[in-house]
Structures are given as C-alpha cells and as structure tokens.
C-alpha positions in Angstrom: 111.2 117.3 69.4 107.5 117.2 69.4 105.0 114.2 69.3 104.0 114.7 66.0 107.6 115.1 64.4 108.6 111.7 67.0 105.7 110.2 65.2 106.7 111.0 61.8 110.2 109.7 62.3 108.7 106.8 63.9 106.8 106.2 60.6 109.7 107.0 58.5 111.6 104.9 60.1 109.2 102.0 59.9 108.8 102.5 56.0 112.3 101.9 55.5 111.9 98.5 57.6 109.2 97.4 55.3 110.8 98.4 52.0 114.0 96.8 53.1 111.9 93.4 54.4 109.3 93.5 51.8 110.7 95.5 48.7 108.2 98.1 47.1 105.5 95.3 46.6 105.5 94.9 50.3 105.4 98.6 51.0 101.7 99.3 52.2 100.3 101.6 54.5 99.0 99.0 57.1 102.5 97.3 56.6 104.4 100.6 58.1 101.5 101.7 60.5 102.0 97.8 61.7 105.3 98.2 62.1 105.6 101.7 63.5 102.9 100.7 66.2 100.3 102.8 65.1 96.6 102.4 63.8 96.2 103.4 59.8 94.0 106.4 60.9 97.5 107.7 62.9 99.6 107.2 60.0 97.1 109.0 57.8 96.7 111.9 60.2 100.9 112.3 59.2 100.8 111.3 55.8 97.1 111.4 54.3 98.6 109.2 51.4 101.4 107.0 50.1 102.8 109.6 48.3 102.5 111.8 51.0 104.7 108.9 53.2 106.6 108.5 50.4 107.7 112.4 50.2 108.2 112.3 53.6 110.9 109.4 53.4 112.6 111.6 50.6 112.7 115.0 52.7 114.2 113.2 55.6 116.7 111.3 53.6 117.5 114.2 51.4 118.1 116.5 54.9 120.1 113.3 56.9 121.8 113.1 53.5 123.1 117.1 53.8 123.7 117.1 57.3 126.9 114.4 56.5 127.5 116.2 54.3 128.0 119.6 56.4 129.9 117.4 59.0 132.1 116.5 56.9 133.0 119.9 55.6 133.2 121.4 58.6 135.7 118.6 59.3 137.8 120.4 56.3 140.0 123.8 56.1 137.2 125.4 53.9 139.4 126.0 50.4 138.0 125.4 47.1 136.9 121.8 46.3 136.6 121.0 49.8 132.6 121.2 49.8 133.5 118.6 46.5 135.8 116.3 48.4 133.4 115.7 51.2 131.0 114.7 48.4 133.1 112.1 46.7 134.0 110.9 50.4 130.2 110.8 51.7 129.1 109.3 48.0 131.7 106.5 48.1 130.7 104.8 51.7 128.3 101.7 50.8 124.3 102.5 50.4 123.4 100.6 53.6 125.9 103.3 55.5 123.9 106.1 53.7 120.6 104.9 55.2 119.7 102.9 51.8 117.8 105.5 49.7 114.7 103.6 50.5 112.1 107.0 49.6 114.2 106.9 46.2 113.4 103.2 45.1 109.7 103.8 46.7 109.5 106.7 44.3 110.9 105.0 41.0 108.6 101.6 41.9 105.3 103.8 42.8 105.0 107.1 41.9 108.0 108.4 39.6 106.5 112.5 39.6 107.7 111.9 43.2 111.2 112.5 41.7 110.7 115.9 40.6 111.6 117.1 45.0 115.2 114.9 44.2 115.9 116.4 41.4 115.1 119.9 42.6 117.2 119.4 45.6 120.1 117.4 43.4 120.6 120.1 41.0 121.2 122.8 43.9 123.1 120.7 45.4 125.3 119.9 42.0 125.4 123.7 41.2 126.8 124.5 45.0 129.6 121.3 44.0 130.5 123.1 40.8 130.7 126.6 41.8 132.8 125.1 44.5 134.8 123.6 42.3 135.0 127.0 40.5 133.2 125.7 37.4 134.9 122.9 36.3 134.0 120.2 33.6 136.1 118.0 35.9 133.1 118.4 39.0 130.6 117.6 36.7 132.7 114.3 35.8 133.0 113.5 39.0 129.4 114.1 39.7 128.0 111.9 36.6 130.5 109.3 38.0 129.0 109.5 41.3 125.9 108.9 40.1 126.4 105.9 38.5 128.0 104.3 41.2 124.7 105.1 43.2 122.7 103.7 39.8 125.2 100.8 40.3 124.4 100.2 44.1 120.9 101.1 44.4 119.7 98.4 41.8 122.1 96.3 42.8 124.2 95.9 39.2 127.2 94.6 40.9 129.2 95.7 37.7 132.3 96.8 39.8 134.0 94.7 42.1 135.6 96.4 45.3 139.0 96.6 43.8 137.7 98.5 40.4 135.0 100.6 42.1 138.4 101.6 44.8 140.6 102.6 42.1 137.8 104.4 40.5 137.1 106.2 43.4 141.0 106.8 43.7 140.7 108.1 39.9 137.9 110.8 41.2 140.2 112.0 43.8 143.2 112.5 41.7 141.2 114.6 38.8 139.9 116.8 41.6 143.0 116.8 43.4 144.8 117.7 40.3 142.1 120.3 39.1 141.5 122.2 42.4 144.7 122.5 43.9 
C-alpha cells in the first residue's frame, strides 16, 4: 500500500472517530485532520472538500462492506440463494460490527446528493441478490426488511427488542429457505 492510500485510510479512519465522538455537528475538517495527525493542508491534498472526505468514507465502507460479503460466500457451496443467505447473515450482525455506516449518516446530516454513489452501488447490489434468488418477490421482501432493520439501527429507533428482531431475522431465513431450496 502506498503513502497516499495509508494516508487516506488514516483519514478515513479518523472521520469515523470524530463522527462517532462528536456526531455530524462535530464532524469538521480540522476535527479529523486533528485526529488523524495531519495538518488541514494534508487532508485537503486527499480530500479537497468535505464532500470529497465524505465520499471517500462511503467508497471504503461500501468496498469493506462487499468484501464480507464475498467472504462469506465463498464460505458457502455456491447454489442459488447462497449470494442471498450471506446477505441476510452479514446484514443481521449489529451496526457497530459492520463498521457503523458513519459516511452514510455524514451524508444524510450534510450533503444528501452524496447518496446518489449508495444507491448506485445498492441497487446493483440488490439486482445481483435477486437474480440470485432467481427473481423472487420473496428476495426483494427480504431485502426491504433488511433495510429497515438498518433504518432501525442506524437512527437508533430501538423499535425491536433482541428477541423480536431474532425471530424476525429467523422469519427471513425460513421464507428464503423455503423459496430457494
């Protein structure tokens, strides 16, 4: 890895400190170039703006996001609704396990045109679910279920308990279970 991409992550990984310290008002350029180490000028030369930082964030956590993804599939024997499984599996684990989504509340709280690179990315990834489901109205379901459960997490709406959010999760097995095999 090169100096520059070390620096990025460096910054990246300093943005998520502040977000997670601070929350979005908090979230400043000379608050992550503070914490990373580095002078404002450095950070600029990386990320010439907030939304630039903020993209940034978004890329990496979109790519770490797909990489656990792939692990997990790989993990799998590769039949239909496996690529779907892994999905529910990776969705379900706590958002502090899936490194908190910070670029995705920075977005909504500073600059929501920043979401137009999710939703590019989430819809490829939802058509790749559903044509691995072969089609099914029973993937997108699961997927729209999914989603809430991030909605639920991310702003912190506590409207599940553990037991109801593990039989719901149990629920999204079963219907793709029952669908795909």
């Amino acid at each position: 890895m090169g100096r520059s991409l070390e620096t990025q992550q460096k910054l990246i990984r300093a943005a998520h400190v502040v977000i997670r310290e601070k929350g979005i008002g908090g979230f400043t350029l000379e608050a992550v170039a503070k914490q990373a180490g580095v002078s404002k000028g450095g950070l600029l030369h990386h990320f010439p703006s907030k939304d630039a930082l903020i993209e940034g964030i978004l890329e990496e956590e979109m790519n770490q996001f797909e990489r656990q993804l792939q692990q997990r599939y790989e993990l799998t024997e590769k039949k239909r609704g496996d690529l779907l499984r892994a999905y529910i599996s990776l969705s379900s684990e706590p958002l502090d396990a899936q490194f908190g989504y910070f670029g995705l509340m920075a977005a909504v709280g500073i600059n929501p045109t920043l979401l137009d690179l999710v939703k590019r990315k989430q819809n490829e990834l939802n058509e790749r679910l559903v044509q691995d489901a072969n089609g099914s109205a029973e993937a997108d379901l699961i997927l729209m279920t999914l989603d809430g459960l991030l909605f639920n997490d991310l702003f912190q709406l506590n409207t599940l308990n553990s037991q109801r959010r593990s039989r719901m999760l149990r629920l999204l097995y079963a219907l793709e279970n029952m669908k795909l095999t």
